[in-house]
C-alpha positions as CSV (number, residue, x, y, z in Angstrom):
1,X,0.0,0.0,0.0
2,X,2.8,2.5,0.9
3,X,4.5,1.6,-2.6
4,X,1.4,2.5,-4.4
5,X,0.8,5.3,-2.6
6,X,4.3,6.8,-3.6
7,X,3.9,5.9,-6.8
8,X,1.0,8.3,-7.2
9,X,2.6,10.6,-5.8
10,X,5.4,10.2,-7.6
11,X,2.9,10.3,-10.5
12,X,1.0,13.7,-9.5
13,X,4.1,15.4,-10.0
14,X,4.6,14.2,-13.6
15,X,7.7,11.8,-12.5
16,X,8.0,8.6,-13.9
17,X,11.3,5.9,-13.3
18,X,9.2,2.2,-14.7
19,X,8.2,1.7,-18.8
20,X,6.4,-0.5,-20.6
21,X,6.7,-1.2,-24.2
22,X,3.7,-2.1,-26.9
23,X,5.4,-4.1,-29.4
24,X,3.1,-7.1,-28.3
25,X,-0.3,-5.1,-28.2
26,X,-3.2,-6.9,-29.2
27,X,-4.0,-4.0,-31.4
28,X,-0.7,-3.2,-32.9
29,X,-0.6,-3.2,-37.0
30,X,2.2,-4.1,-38.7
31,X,2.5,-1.4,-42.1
32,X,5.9,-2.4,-43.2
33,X,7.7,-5.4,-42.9
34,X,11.5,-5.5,-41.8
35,X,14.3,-5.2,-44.6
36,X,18.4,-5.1,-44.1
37,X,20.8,-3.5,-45.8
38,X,24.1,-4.4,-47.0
39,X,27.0,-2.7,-47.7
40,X,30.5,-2.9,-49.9
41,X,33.7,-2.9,-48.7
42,X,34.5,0.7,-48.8
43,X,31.6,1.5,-47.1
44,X,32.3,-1.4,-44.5
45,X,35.7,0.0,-44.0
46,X,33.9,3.8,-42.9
47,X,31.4,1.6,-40.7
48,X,34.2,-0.2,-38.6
49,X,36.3,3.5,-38.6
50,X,32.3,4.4,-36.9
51,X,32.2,1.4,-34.5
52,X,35.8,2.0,-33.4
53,X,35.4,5.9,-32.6
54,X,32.4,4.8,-30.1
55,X,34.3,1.5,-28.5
56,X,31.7,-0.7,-30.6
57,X,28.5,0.7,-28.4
58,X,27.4,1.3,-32.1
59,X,28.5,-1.2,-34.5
60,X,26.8,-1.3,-38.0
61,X,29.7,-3.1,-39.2
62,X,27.3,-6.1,-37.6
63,X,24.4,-5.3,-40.0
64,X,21.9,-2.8,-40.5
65,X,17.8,-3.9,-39.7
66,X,15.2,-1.1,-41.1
67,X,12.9,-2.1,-37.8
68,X,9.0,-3.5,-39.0
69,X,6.9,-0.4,-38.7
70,X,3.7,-0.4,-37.5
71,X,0.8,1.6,-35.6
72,X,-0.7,0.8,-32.0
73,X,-3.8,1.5,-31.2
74,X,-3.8,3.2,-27.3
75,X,-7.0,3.6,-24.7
76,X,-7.1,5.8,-21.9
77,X,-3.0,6.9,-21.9
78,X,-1.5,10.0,-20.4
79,X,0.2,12.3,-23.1
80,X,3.1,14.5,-21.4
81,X,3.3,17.7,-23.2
82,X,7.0,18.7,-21.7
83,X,8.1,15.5,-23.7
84,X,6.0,14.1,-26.3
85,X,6.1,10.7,-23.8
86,X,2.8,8.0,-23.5
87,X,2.1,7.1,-20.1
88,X,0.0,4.1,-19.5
89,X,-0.8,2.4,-16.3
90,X,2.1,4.7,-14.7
91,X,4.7,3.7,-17.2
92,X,6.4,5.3,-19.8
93,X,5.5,3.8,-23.1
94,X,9.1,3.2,-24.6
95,X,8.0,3.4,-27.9
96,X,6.9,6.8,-27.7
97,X,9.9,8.0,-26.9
98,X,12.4,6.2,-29.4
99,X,14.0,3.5,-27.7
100,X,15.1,2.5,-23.7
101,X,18.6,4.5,-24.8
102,X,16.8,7.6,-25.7
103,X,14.7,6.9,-22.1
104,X,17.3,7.1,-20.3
105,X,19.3,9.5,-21.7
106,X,16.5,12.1,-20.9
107,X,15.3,13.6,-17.9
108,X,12.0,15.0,-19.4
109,X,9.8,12.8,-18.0
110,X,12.4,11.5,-14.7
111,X,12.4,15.6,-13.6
112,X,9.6,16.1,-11.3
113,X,7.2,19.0,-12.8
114,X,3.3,20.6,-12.0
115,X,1.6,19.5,-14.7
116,X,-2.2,21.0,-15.1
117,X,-4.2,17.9,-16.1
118,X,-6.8,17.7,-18.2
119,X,-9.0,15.0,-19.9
120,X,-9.3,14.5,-23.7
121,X,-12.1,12.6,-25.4
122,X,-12.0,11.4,-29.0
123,X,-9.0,10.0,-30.9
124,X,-5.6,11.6,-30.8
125,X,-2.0,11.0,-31.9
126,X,1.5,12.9,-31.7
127,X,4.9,12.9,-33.6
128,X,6.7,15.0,-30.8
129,X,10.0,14.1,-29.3
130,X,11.1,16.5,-26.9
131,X,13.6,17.2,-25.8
132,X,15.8,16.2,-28.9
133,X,13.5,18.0,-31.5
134,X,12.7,20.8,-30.0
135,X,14.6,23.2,-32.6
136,X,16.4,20.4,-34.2
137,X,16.2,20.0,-38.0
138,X,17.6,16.3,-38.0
139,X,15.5,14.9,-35.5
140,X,12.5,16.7,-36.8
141,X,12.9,15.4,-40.2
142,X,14.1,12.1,-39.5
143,X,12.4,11.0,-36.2
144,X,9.1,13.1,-36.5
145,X,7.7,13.8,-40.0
146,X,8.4,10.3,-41.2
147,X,5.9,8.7,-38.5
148,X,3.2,10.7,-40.2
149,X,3.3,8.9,-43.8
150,X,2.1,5.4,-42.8
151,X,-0.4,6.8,-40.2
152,X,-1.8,8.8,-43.0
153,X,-2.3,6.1,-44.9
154,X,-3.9,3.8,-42.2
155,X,-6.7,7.1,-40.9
156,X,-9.4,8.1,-42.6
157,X,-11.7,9.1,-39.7
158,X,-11.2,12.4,-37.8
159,X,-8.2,12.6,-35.7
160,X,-6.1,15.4,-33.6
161,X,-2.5,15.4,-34.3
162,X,-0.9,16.7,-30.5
163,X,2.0,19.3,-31.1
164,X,3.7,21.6,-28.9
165,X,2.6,25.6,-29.2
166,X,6.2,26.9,-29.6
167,X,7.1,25.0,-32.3
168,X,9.7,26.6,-34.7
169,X,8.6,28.5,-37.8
170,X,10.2,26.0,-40.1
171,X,8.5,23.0,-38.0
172,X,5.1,24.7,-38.2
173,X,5.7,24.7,-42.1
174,X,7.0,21.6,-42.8
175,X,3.8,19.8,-40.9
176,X,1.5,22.5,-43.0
177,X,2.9,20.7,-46.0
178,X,2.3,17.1,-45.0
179,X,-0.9,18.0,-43.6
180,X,-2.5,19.9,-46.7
181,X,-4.4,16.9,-48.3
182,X,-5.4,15.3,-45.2
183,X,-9.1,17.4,-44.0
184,X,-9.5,14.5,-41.5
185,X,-6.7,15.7,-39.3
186,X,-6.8,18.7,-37.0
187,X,-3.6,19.6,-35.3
188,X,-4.0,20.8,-31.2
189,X,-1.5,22.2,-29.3
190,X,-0.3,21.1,-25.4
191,X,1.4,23.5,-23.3
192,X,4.7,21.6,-21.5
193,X,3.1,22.3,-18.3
194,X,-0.1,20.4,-19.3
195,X,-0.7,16.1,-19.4
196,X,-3.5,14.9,-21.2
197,X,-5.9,11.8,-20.4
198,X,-6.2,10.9,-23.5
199,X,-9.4,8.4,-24.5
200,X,-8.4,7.0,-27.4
201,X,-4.7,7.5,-29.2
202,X,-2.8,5.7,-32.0
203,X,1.2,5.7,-31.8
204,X,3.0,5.5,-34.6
205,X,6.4,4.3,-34.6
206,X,9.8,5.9,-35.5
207,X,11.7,4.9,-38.7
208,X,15.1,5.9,-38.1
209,X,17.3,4.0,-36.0
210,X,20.2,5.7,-33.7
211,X,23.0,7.8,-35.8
212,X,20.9,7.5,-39.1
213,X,19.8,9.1,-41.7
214,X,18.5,6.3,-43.7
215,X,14.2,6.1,-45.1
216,X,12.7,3.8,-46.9
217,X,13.0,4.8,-50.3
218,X,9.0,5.6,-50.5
219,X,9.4,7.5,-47.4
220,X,12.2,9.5,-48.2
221,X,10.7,10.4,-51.8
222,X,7.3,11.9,-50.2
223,X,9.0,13.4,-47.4
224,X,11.6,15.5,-50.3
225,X,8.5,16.3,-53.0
226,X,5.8,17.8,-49.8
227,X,9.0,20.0,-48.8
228,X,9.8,20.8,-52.5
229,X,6.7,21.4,-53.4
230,X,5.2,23.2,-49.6
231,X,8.2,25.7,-50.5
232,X,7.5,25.8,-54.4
233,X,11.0,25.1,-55.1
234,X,12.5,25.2,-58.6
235,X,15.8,24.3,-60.3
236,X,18.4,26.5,-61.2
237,X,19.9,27.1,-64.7
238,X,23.5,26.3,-63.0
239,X,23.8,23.7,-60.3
240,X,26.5,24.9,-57.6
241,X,28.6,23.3,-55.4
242,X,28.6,24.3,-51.6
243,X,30.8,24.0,-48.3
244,X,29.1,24.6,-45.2
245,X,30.8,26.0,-42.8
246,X,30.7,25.5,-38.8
247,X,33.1,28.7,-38.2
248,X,30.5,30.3,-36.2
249,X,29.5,27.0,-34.3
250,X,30.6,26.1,-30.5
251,X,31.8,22.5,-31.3
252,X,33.1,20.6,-34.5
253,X,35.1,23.8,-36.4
254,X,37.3,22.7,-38.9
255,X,40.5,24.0,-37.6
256,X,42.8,24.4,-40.7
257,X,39.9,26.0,-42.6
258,X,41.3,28.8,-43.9
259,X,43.7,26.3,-45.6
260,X,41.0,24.5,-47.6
261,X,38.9,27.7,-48.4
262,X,41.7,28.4,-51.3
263,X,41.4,25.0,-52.8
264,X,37.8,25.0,-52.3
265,X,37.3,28.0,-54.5
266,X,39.5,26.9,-57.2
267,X,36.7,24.2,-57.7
268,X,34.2,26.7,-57.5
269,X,32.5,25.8,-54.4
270,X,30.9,28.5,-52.0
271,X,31.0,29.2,-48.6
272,X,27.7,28.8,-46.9
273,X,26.4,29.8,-43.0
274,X,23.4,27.9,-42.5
275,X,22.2,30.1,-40.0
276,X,22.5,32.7,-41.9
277,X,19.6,31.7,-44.2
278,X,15.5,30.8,-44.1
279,X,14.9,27.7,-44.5
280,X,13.1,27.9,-47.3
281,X,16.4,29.5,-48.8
282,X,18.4,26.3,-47.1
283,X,16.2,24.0,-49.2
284,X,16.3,25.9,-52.5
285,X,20.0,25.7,-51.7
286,X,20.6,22.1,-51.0
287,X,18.2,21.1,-54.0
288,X,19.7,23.2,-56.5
289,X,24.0,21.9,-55.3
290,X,25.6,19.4,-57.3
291,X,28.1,18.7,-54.6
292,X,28.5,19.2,-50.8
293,X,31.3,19.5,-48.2
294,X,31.0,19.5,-44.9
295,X,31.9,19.3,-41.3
296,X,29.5,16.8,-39.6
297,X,26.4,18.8,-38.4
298,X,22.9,19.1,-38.3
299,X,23.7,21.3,-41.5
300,X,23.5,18.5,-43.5
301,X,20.3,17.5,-42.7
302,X,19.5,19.3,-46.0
303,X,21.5,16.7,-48.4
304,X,17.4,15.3,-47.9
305,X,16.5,18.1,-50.0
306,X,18.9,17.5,-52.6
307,X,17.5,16.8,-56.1
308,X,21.0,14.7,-56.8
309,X,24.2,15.7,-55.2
310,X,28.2,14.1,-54.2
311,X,28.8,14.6,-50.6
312,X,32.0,14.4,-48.9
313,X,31.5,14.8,-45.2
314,X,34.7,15.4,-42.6
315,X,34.8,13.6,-39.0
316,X,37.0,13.9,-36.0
317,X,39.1,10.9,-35.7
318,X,37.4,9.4,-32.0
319,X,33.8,10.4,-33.3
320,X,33.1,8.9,-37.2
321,X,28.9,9.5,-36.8
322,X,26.5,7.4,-39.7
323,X,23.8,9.9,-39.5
324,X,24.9,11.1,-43.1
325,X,26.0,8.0,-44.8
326,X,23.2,6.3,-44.5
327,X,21.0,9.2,-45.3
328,X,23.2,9.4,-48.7
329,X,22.9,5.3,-49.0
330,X,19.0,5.8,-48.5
331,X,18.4,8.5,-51.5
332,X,21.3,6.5,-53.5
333,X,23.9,9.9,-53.5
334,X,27.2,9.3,-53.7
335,X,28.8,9.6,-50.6
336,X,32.6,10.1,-49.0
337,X,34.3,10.6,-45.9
338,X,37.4,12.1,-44.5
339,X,38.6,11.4,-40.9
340,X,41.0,13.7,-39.8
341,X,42.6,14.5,-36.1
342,X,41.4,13.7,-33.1
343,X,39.0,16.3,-31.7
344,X,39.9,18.2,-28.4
345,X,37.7,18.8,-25.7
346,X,34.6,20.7,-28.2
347,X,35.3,18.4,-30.7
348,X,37.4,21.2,-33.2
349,X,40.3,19.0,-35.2
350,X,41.7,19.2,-38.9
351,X,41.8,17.6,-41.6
352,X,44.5,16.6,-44.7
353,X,44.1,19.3,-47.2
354,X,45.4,16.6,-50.2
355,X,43.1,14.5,-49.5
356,X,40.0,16.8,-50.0
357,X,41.8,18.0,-53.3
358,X,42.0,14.3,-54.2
359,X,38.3,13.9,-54.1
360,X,37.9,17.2,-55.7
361,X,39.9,16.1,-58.7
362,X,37.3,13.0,-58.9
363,X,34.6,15.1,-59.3
């Protein structure tokens, strides 16, 4: 009795330590079976370079599994709004928050917080996860949006769509697009200091697996032509070739910069600030650039929005990430790395200057 009574305590004041997970619901639909992927020896060889950098806690070099997807079908569940978590019978629902790494690596729903709550009737579902999307182009566009295009397959009858009220002007737009041919789907908004009782929701699961970029070819595809065509994008007479620069950023700066930016422009590539431009403009950019170098960063989240593009892509030496190679092997780009020091304590380090003119002479 004094266990359960802590717990709701515990539970009044929004802070939850158990889970649960759904994968064996009675109601949950499978909409796309598993599929694996397999890779060459080059790319093998950047994979183990990956797996080494992070002690083998990642290792792709194993295999890659493209997870079944499906949709579960939810009664009477608790919807958090200062995560984007699924409560159920007092336990976090794993699956609504990515996986039992992602649980624990956030304190969203393990930080005690007053929570107004407030009941819900009819049927509901949510793409947010908080805190790691919150005004973050990757894990909007590869753990949120993709949820939505089985779902909206599977839904024809009305259905609320649970967002947060400060999302981030390009967030608002992107979902605008998605949404636009879908009248049976109204979008609400939770406050982070609300939880819902929700009566009936349906959770969709997440694509992407940890440190990747990689959609099913069908997903990816809609995904690119709603953004293309939400931002009425159109191609250039003269594809160019860009280098985004993290100058400006707190961690990962190219440290011998200033001696690529003279080769660079000998190939005619550009220097580009992201966050100096809209996103609208960052689209029209990426889908109109024949070729892209960059520093690993969210930057190249964009390569999405390329119409056809060669990417090379630099790494510190103790932190080779797969976020961008197998966004590249998804949408079939050709892609290349370069892993050059080991990064100091904000991740800054260099890399060969002959071997970027190398690839350069390739292209």
């Amino acid at each position: 009795m004094l266990k359960k009574a802590l717990f709701r305590i515990l539970h009044t004041a929004s802070y939850y330590f158990r889970y649960t997970s759904v994968l064996h619901h009675a109601s949950k639909k499978v909409v796309a079976p598993t599929q694996v992927l397999y890779f060459d020896e080059q790319e093998q060889a950047f994979l183990e370079q990956s797996a080494s950098s992070f002690n083998y806690s990642l290792d792709y070099t194993l295999g890659y599994r493209i997870k079944p997807q499906f949709i579960v079908n939810l009664r009477d569940v608790m919807f958090l709004g200062n995560s984007g978590a699924v409560v159920q019978d007092g336990k976090v629902v794993v699956e609504s928050v990515f996986d039992v790494s992602r649980l624990s690596k956030s304190s969203a729903y393990k930080t005690p917080a007053l929570m107004l709550p407030k009941s819900r009737k009819g049927l509901y579902t949510s793409i947010l996860h908080l805190p790691w999307a919150a005004n973050n182009n990757y894990h909007w566009f590869f753990d949120c949006l993709p949820r939505l295009y089985f779902l909206l397959q599977q839904v024809q009858e009305p259905i609320n769509i649970i967002m947060r009220r400060e999302l981030p002007a390009y967030q608002r737009e992107t979902l605008e697009f998605i949404l636009r041919e879908h009248p049976n789907v109204k979008v609400v908004y939770i406050s982070k200091h609300e939880k819902w009782q929700v009566e009936q929701f349906i959770l969709p699961s997440f694509l992407s697996n940890p440190q990747s970029g990689y959609l099913p070819l069908p997903v990816s595809q809609w995904l690119r032509t709603k953004i293309w065509e939400g931002y009425k994008i159109q191609p250039a007479q003269v594809k160019r070739r860009v280098y985004i620069s993290r100058s400006r950023a707190k961690t990962r700066r190219l440290l011998n910069e200033q001696d690529l930016l003279p080769l660079l422009a000998r190939y005619n590539f550009e220097v580009v600030w992201a966050e100096e431009l809209s996103y609208r403009e960052q689209v029209n950019l990426f889908y109109n650039s024949e070729a892209v170098i960059a520093p690993h960063g969210a930057g190249l989240t964009n390569l999405l929005f390329s119409e056809d593009s060669k990417v090379l892509e630099f790494h510190p030496a103790n932190l080779v990430k797969t976020h961008y190679f197998l966004l590249c092997k998804g949408i079939r780009f050709e892609y290349a790395s370069i892993v050059g020091t080991t990064g100091d304590t904000s991740e800054n380090y260099s890399v060969n200057v002959q071997q970027v003119e190398e690839w350069l002479e390739k292209i």
